[in-house]
C-alpha positions as CSV (number, residue, x, y, z in Angstrom):
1,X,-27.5,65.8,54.7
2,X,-26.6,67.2,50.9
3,X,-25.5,70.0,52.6
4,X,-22.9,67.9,55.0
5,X,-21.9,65.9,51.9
6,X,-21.4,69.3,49.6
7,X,-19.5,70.9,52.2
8,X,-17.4,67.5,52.6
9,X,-16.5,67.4,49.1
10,X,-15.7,71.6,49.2
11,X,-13.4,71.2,51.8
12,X,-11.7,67.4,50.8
13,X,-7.8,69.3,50.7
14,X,-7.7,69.9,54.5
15,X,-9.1,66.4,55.6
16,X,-9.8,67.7,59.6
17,X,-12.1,70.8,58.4
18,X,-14.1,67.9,56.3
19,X,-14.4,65.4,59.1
20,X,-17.3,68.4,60.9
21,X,-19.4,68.5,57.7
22,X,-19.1,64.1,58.0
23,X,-19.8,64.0,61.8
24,X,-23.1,66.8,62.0
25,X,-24.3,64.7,59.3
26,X,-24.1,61.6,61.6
27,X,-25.4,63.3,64.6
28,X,-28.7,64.2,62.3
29,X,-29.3,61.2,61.6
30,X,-29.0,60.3,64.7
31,X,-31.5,63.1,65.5
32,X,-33.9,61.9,62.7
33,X,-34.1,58.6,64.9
34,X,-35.1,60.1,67.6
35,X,-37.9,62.1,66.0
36,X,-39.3,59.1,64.5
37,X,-39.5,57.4,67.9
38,X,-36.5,54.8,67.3
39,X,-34.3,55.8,70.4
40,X,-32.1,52.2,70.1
41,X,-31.3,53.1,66.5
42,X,-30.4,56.9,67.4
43,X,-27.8,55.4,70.4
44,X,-26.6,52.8,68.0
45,X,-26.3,56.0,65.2
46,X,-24.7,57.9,68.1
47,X,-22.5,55.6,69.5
48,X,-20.8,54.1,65.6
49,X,-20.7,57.7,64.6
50,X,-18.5,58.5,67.5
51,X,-16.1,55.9,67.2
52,X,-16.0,56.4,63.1
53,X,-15.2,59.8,64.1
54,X,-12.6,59.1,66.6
55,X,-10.7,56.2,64.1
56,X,-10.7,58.7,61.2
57,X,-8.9,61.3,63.3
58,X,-6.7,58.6,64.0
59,X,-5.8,57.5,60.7
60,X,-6.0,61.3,59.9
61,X,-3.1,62.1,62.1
62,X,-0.8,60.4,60.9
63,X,-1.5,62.0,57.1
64,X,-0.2,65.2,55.7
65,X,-2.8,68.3,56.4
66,X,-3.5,68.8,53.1
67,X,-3.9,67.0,50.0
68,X,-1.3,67.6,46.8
69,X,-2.4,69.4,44.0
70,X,-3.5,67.6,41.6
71,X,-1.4,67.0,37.8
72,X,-1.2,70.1,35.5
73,X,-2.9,70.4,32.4
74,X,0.1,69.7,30.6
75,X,0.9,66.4,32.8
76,X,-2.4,64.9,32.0
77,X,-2.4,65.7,28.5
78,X,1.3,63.8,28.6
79,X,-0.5,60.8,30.8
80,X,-3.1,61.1,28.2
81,X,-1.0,60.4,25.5
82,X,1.4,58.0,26.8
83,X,-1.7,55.9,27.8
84,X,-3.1,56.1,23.9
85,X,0.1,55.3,22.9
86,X,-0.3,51.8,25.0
87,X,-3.3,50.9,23.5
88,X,-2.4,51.4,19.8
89,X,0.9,49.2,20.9
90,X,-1.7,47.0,22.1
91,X,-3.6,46.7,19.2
92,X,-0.7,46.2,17.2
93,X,0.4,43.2,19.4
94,X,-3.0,41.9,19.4
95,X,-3.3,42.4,15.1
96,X,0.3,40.8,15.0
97,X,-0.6,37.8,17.0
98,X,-4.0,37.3,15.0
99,X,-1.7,37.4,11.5
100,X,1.1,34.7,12.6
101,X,-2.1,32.8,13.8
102,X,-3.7,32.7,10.4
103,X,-0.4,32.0,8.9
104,X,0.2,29.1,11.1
105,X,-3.3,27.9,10.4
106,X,-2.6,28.1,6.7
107,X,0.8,26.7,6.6
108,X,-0.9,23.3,8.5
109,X,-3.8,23.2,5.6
110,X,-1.0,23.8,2.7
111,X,1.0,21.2,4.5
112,X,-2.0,19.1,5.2
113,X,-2.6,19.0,1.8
């Protein structure tokens, strides 16, 4: 089974190929029921395995063949950046509201007063 699941994740780009690794891995389980005496469980393993099978080819078809490369180097360090630059304009907002807050607060008191 870690060997279906290794080989599943080693071949994720060309989604077909990794559908075998997904299905054997079904089909000893299913075999694994059968050994321990369970034969409903193995035809229910069987028969969901099948149709799981047959609904990800499906959905498969109608997907490219392989998957896109994933970002360069330098567009994740840019991604990287851009999303640090969020969160200290964030912070920023956050510290600004806090301030106008405590002004507000202090203005009542001195007015209070």
């Amino acid at each position: 089974m870690i060997t279906g699941a290794v080989l599943t994740v080693r071949w994720h780009r060309r989604r077909f190929l990794a559908l075998i690794p997904l299905s054997v891995v079904g089909l000893m389980c299913a075999l694994a029921f059968v050994r321990f005496s369970a034969p409903d469980l193995a035809l229910t393993q069987l028969a969901i395995e099948v149709v799981t099978i047959i609904l990800l080819l499906l959905a498969l078809f109608f997907l490219p063949q392989r998957t896109p490369v994933e970002s360069t180097p330098r567009r994740r360090l840019r991604d990287l950046l851009h999303h640090h630059a969020r969160i200290d304009a964030e912070i920023q907002r956050h510290q600004h509201q806090d301030q106008r807050a405590r002004v507000a607060r202090d203005l009542d008191e001195f007015l209070a007063d």
